[in-house]
C-alpha positions as CSV (number, residue, x, y, z in Angstrom):
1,X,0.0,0.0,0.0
2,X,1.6,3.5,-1.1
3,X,0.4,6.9,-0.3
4,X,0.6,8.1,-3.1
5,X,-0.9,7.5,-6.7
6,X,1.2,5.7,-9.1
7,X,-0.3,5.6,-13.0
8,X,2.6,4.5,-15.2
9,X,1.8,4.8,-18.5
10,X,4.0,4.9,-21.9
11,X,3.0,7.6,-23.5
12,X,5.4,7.1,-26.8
13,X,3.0,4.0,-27.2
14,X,1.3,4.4,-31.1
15,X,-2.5,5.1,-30.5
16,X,-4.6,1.8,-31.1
17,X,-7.1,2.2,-34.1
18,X,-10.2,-0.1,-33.3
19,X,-11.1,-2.7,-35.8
20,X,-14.5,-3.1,-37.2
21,X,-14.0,-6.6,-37.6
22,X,-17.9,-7.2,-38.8
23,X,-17.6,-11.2,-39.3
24,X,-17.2,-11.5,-36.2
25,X,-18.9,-8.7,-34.1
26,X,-21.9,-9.0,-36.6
27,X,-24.6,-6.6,-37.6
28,X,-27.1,-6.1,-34.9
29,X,-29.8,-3.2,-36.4
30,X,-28.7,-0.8,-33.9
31,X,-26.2,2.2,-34.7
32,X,-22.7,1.3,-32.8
33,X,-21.9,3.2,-29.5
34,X,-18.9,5.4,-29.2
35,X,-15.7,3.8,-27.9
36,X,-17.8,0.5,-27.7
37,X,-19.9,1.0,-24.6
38,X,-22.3,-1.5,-23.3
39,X,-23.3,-1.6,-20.0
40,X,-23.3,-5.2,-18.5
41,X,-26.7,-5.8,-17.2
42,X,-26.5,-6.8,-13.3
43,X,-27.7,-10.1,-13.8
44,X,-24.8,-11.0,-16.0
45,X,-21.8,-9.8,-13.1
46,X,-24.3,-11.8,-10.6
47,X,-24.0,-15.0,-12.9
48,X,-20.6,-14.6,-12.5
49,X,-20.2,-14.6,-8.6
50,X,-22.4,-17.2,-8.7
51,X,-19.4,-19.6,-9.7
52,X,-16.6,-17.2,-9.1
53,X,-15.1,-15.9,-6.1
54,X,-12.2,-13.4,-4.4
55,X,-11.1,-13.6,-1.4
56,X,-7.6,-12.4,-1.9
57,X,-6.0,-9.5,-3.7
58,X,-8.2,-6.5,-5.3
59,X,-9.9,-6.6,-8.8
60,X,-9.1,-4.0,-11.3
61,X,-12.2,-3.1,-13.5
62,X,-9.9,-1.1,-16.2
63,X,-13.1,-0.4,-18.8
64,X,-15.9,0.2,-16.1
65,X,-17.8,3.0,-17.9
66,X,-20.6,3.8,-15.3
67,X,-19.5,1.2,-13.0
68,X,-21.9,-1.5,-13.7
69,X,-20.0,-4.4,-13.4
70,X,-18.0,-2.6,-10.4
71,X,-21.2,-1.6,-8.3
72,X,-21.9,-5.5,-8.4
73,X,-18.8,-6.6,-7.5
74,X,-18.2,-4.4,-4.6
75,X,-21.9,-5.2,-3.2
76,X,-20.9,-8.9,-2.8
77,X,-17.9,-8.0,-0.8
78,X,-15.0,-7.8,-3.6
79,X,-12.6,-4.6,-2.9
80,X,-12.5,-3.4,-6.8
81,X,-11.0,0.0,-8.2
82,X,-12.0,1.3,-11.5
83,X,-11.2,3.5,-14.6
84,X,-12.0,4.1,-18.0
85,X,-10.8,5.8,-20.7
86,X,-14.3,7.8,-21.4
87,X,-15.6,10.0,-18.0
88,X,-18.9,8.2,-17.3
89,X,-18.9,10.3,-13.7
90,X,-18.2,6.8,-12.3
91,X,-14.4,6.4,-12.2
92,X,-11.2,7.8,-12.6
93,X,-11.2,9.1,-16.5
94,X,-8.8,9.6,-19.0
95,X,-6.7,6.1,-18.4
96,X,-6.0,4.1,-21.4
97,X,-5.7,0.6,-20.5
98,X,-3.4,-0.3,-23.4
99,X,-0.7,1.9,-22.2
100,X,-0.6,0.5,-18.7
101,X,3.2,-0.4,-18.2
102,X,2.1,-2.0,-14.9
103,X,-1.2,-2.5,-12.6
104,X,-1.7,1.3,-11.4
105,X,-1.9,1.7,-7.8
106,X,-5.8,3.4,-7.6
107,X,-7.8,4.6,-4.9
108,X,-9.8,2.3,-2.5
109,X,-12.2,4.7,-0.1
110,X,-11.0,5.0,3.8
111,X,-7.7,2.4,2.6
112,X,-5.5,5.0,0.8
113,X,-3.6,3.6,-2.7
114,X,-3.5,-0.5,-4.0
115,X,-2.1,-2.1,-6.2
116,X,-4.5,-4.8,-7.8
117,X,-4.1,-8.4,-8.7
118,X,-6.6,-9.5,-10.8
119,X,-9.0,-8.1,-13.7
120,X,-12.7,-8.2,-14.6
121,X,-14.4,-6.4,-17.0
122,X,-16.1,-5.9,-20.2
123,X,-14.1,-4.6,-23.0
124,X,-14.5,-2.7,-26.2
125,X,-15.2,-5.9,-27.8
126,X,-13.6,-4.2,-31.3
127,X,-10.3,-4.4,-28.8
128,X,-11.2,-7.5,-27.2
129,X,-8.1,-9.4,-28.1
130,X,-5.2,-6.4,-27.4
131,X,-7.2,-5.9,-23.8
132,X,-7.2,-10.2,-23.0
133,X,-3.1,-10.0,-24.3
134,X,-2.5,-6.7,-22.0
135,X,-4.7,-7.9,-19.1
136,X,-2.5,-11.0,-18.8
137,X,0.8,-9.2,-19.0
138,X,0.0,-7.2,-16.2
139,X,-1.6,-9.8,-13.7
140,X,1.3,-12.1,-13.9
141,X,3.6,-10.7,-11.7
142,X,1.2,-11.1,-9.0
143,X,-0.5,-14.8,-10.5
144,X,-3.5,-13.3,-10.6
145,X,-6.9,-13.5,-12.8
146,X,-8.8,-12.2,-15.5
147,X,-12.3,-12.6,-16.4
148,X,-13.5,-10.9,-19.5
149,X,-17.3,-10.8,-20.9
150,X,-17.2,-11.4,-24.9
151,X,-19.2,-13.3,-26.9
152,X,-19.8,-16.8,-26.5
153,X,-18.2,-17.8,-29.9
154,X,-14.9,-15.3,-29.3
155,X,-12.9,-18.2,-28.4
156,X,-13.7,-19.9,-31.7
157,X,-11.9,-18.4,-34.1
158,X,-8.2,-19.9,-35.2
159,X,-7.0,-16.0,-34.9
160,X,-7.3,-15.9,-31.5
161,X,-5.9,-19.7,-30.2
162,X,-3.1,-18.1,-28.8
163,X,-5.3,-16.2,-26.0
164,X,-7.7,-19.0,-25.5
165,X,-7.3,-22.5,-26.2
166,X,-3.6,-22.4,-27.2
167,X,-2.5,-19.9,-23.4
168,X,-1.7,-22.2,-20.4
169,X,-3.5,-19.5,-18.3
170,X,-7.1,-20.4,-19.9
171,X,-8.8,-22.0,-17.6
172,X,-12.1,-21.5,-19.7
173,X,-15.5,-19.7,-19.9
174,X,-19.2,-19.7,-17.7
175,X,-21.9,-19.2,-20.8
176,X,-25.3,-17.6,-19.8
177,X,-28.3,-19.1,-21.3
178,X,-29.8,-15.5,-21.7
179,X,-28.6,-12.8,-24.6
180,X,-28.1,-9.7,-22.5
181,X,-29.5,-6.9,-23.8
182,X,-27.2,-3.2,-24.5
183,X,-29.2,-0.9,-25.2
184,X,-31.3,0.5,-21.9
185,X,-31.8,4.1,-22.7
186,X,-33.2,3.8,-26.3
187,X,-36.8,3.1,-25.7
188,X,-36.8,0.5,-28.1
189,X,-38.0,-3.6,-27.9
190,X,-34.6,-5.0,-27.9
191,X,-34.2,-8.5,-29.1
192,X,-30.6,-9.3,-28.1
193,X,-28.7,-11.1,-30.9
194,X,-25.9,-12.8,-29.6
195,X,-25.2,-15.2,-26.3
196,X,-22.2,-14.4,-24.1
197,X,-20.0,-15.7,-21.4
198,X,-17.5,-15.0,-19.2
199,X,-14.0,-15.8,-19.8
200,X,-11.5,-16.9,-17.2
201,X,-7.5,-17.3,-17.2
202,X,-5.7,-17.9,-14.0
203,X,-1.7,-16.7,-14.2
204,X,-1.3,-18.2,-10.3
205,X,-2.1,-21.5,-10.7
206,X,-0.7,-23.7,-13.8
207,X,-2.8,-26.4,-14.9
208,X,-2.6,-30.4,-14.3
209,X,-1.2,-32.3,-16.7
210,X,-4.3,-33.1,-19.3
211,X,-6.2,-30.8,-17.4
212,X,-8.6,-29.0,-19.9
213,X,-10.4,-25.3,-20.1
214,X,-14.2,-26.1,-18.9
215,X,-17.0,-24.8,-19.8
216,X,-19.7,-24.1,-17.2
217,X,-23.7,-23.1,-17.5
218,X,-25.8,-20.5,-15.4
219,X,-29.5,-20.2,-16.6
220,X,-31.1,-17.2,-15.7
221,X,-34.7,-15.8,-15.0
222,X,-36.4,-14.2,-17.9
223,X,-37.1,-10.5,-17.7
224,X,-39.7,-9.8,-14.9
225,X,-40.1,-13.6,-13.6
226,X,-39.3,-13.6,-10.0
227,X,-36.3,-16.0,-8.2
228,X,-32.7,-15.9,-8.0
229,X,-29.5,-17.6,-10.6
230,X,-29.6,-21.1,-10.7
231,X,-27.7,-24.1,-12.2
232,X,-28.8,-25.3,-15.8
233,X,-31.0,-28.8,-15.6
234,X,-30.8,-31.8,-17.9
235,X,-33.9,-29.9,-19.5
């Protein structure tokens, strides 16, 4: 713990130009949003916690817009600091997660400056890749985590083996049985295109010999229908 902040950045890094990539982020009938913000619908950080836990070290949500995904974690007991590039009056603005050198020592309320372990968050998904590669590089030092929500077919494509399926850090992805739905303010009747999940690599812990990425299920309650997450059936 430091008293003071510590942000290193390179600032001689090029700017990264975001990819529209269109095979694989698809059309979805809705205009994109600027720098590739979607708020993460509660329900989809709770489907997380419902198979994830941490009890040790802080969580870094580096892209956490209005703090979505943060609020969540924080309310089940996770010590999380945030930023984002874009000033959503959540966060600390104006930090570009790509230049990171280093995990940033941030802010936690009443505990002065930390330095953070692991990361969770939801990226641009036009940067998805460069933010997985970066995220890893800096949580390594400390063997810590990352959990990224992307699309549930992200890990599919040969271009990107090396982060998934080909990285001994993978440890795999939780699917949710409900598309999540991005656009909240619109008043439109969204029909969510695509399924997502949450994907998991662990730098700490090396896998056993054979050992595989897994791939776990949470269903979730439909829109307005009452009860809590719980585990998929042999439905």
């Amino acid at each position: 713990m430091t008293d003071a902040p510590f942000l290193p950045l390179d600032l001689e890094a090029p700017d990264v130009e975001p990819t529209r990539r269109s095979a694989m982020l698809g059309e979805s009938g809705y205009e994109r949003q600027a720098n590739d913000f979607y708020r993460t619908e509660e329900i989809n950080t709770r489907a997380f916690l419902s198979r994830v836990e941490f009890k040790i070290g802080t969580v870094y949500e580096c892209a956490a817009g209005d703090g979505a995904i943060s609020k969540v974690l924080i309310a089940a007991g996770v010590r999380v600091v945030s930023t984002d590039l874009v000033d959503r009056g959540y966060c600390r603005a104006g930090v570009d997660f790509l230049r990171l050198t280093e995990m940033p020592w941030l802010e936690v309320a009443g505990e002065g400056y930390v330095q953070p372990h692991h990361i969770v968050t939801n990226p641009p998904w036009n940067l998805f890749d460069l933010f997985i590669a970066h995220a890893l590089r800096l949580v390594e030092p400390f063997g810590g985590r990352v959990a990224m929500f992307l699309r549930n077919e992200h890990d599919a494509a040969k271009t990107y083996r090396p982060i998934f399926i080909e990285c001994p850090a993978y440890r795999g992805k939780i699917v949710l049985h409900r598309r999540p739905k991005f656009f909240f303010d619109k008043g439109k009747d969204e029909k969510p295109r695509h399924y997502c999940a949450w994907y998991q690599w662990d730098t700490g812990t090396p896998p056993a010999p054979g050992e595989l990425p897994t791939i776990d299920y949470v269903l979730a309650p439909r829109d307005g229908a009452s009860g809590d997450l719980f585990d998929v059936d042999d439905e």
